[in-house]
TORVO-259582 format. One record per residue (C-alpha): residue in three letters; x, y, z. Coordinates in steps of 0.5 Angstrom, whole numbers, plus 500, padded with zeros to 3 digits. Example, Ala and Ser with C-alpha at 12.3 -4.5 7.8 and 13.67 -1.06 7.14 Angstrom:
<rs>
ala525491516ser527498514
</rs>
This chain:
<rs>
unk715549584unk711555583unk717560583unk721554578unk715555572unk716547569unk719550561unk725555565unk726549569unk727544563unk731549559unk735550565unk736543566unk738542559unk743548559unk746545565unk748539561unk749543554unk754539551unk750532552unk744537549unk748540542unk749533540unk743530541unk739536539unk744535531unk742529531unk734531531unk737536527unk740531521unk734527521unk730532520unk734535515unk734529511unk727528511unk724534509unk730534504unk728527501unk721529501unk722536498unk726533492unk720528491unk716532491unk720536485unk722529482unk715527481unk712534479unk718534474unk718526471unk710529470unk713535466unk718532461unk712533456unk708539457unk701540451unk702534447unk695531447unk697525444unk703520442unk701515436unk706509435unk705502433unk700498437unk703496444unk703498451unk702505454unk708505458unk712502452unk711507446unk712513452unk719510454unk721509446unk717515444unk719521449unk725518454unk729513449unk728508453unk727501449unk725500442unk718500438unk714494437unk714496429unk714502425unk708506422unk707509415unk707516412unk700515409unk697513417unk701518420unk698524415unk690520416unk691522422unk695529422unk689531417unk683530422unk679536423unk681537430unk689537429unk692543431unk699540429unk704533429unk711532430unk714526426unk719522430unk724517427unk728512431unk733507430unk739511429unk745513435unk751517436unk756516441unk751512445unk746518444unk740517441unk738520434unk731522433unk729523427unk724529426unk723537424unk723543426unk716542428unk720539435unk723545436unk717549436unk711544439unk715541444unk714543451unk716541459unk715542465unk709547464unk709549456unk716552458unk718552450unk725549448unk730555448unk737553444unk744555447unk748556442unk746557434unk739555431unk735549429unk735545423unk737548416unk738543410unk739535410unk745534413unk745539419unk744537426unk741540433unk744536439unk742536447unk745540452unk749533456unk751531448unk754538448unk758537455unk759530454unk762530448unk766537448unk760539442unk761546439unk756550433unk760549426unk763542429unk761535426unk758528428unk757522424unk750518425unk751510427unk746504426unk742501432unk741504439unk748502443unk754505444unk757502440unk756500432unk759497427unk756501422unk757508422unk754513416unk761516415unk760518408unk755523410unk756527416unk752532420unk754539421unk752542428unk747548427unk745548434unk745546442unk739547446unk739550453unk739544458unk732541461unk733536465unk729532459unk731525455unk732531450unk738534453unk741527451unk738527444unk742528438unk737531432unk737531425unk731531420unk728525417unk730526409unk738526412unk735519416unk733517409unk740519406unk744515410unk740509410unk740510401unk747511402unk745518397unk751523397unk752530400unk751532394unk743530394unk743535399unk737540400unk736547404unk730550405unk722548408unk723542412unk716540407unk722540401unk724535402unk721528400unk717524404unk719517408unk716510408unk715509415unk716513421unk717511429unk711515432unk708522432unk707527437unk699531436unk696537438unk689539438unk685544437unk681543443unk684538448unk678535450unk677532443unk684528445unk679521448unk675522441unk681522437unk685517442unk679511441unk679514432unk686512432unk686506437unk680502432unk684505425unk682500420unk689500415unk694499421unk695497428unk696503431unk695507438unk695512441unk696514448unk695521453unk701523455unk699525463unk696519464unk701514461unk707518466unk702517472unk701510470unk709509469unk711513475unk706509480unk711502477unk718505478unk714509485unk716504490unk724506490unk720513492unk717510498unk723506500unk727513500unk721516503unk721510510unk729510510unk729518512unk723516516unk728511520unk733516520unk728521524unk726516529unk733514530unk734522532unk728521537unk731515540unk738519541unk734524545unk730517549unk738515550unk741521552unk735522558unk735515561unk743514561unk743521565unk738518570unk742515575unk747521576unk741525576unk737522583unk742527587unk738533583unk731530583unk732528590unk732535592unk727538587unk722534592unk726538598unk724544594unk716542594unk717539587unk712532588unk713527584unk708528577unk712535577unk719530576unk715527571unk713533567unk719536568unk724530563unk718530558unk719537557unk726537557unk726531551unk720536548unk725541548unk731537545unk726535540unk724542538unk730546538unk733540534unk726540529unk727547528unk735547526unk733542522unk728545518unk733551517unk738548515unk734545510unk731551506unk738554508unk741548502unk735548497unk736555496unk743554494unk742548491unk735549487unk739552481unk743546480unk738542481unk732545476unk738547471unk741540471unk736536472unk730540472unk727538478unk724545480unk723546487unk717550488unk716552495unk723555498unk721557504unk718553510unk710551510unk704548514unk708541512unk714543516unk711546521unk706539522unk714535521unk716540527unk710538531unk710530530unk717531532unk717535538unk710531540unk714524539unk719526544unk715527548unk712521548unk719517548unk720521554unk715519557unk718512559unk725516563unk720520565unk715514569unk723511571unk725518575unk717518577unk719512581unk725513584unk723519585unk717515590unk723510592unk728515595unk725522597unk731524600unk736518600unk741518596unk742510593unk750510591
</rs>
């Protein structure tokens, strides 16, 4: 055996068999493609889920569950538990260490779009995945009463251009049976896409809310500052940002204990990890079945080797005649699951990076799920190694069969 080194001997055998070979390493291949792959946009989902709101410190609504006001507030998801009034929200807008607040307003759709009531301020304030600032695609933000800015998918969706019109609904559905027609709202701006709620928001300012609620006439319209235009009564929630971020637990306990109204106030961070740990079973389901996917691979390779066994007695039968002893056979069909496993590893971590470099723009444009490393990591290579190192431990069962036959039959061919 020793002119035979055991690895050229294994590739050798594989070689001779390459088309049983190709196939089984593809399926290790697929396996592991769609395992990294799964976990690579996990990660990125994840990451991007946590960013949908970036430098917010708080999120002040009506009293009720962290994970409700964030799902009204910021994804649209649900309704209020209660409306807030002006004088609270400008309590709390005047304390010392508030930089800035967003005044949001719901209630109102669009096509089955939500509308959200606010100000230029948004535009401004609200950021994502890593304080990136919105950008508009198209026109500019808010002008007077009656103007409008619409998300990227309410633009695509409904075929939406600057310039154009829209009428606002009352309720949250896609369809209404109230709808403020006598007020239109002119478009003055499109965002760029961010794989956020807000691509699927239609915004308008508060007093044009409160215009078509009062029923007031276009002629009541007013340009200019968007601290022109008069106050509403109640508001849905706001959004804060400080001077320094850790006064955000000083200011969250001063809100949540507020003496005039029931109010509460959540840090943004914390509510997202709090919802994602809820809806994070789906993830480690995903994660199982790709893991399932892999050890089907790995038991391709474990079929494979033990069907080939019986037609391959004649073979080991005269590597015992060349010198090989039994141990030598042994080793020789746990390399070659090894090496089937490897190369399928390797290919399989190629094809992954080869699809998320062409797929990453899609996915960060559309759905803003950023992924962040486009090249193969320690990670990988520890996949790669697990991969090849569980081959190797399911070759150990053909392996420990050709053992004995290979004891049993020393140069007696069985038929």
């Amino acid at each position: 055996m020793s002119r035979f080194p055991l690895p050229r001997l294994a590739l050798r055998s594989v070689l001779n068999r390459r088309a049983t070979a190709l196939l089984t390493a593809l399926t290790v291949a697929i396996s592991v493609t769609l395992f990294l792959g799964v976990e690579k946009v996990r990660h990125g989902a994840r990451a991007s889920f946590e960013n949908t709101i970036s430098g917010t410190d708080l999120i002040v609504g009506a009293r009720s569950s962290p994970i409700n006001l964030l799902l009204y507030s910021i994804f649209h998801i649900g309704d209020p538990t209660n409306a807030i009034s002006w004088q609270s929200y400008e309590a709390v807008s005047g304390a010392p260490s508030v930089a800035w607040t967003v005044p949001i307003s719901l209630g109102d759709s669009h096509r089955g779009f939500r509308v959200v009531g606010t100000d230029n301020r948004f535009f401004e304030h609200y950021k994502y995945a890593n304080r990136r600032d919105l950008e508009f695609a198209g026109g500019g933000p808010l002008e007077d009463t009656f103007s409008a800015v619409i998300g990227a998918r309410v633009a695509d969706e409904l075929g939406y251009e600057v310039g154009g019109e829209l009428i606002v609904a009352h309720g949250g559905g896609e369809f209404s049976f109230v709808q403020h027609d006598q007020n239109p709202f002119t478009l003055t701006g499109i965002l760029a896409p961010t794989g956020t709620p807000v691509d699927r928001s239609v915004f308008v300012r508060l007093d044009g809310l409160d215009a078509i609620h009062d029923g007031a006439g276009s002629g009541e319209d007013h340009a200019g500052d968007d601290h022109a235009h008069a106050e509403p009564d109640q508001i849905t929630a706001f959004l804060v940002g400080l001077d320094h971020p850790a006064a955000a637990l000083r200011l969250q306990r001063q809100v949540n204990t507020y003496p005039d109204e029931a109010l509460q106030a959540i840090i943004p961070g914390m509510a997202l990890v709090q919802l994602w740990s809820v809806i994070g079973a789906a993830e480690t389901t995903l994660t199982l079945i790709a893991a399932f996917v892999v050890l089907t691979g790995l038991v391709s390779i474990l079929t494979a080797i033990l069907t080939s066994l019986n037609e391959r007695r004649r073979e080991m039968a005269i590597l015992r005649a060349l010198g090989a002893r039994p141990h030598h056979i042994f080793a020789l069909l746990v390399s070659e699951a090894a090496l089937l496993a490897l190369a399928g590893a390797v290919l399989g971590t190629a094809l992954t990076y080869g699809l998320l470099a062409v797929l990453a723009p899609v996915l960060e444009a559309r759905y803003a799920i950023l992924i962040a490393q486009l090249w193969p990591g320690l990670y990988d290579l520890a996949i790669v190694a697990a991969v090849t190192g569980a081959a190797a431990l399911l070759g150990a069962f053909p392996a420990w069969r050709a053992y004995r036959n290979s004891l049993a039959d020393g140069m007696t061919i069985r038929v």
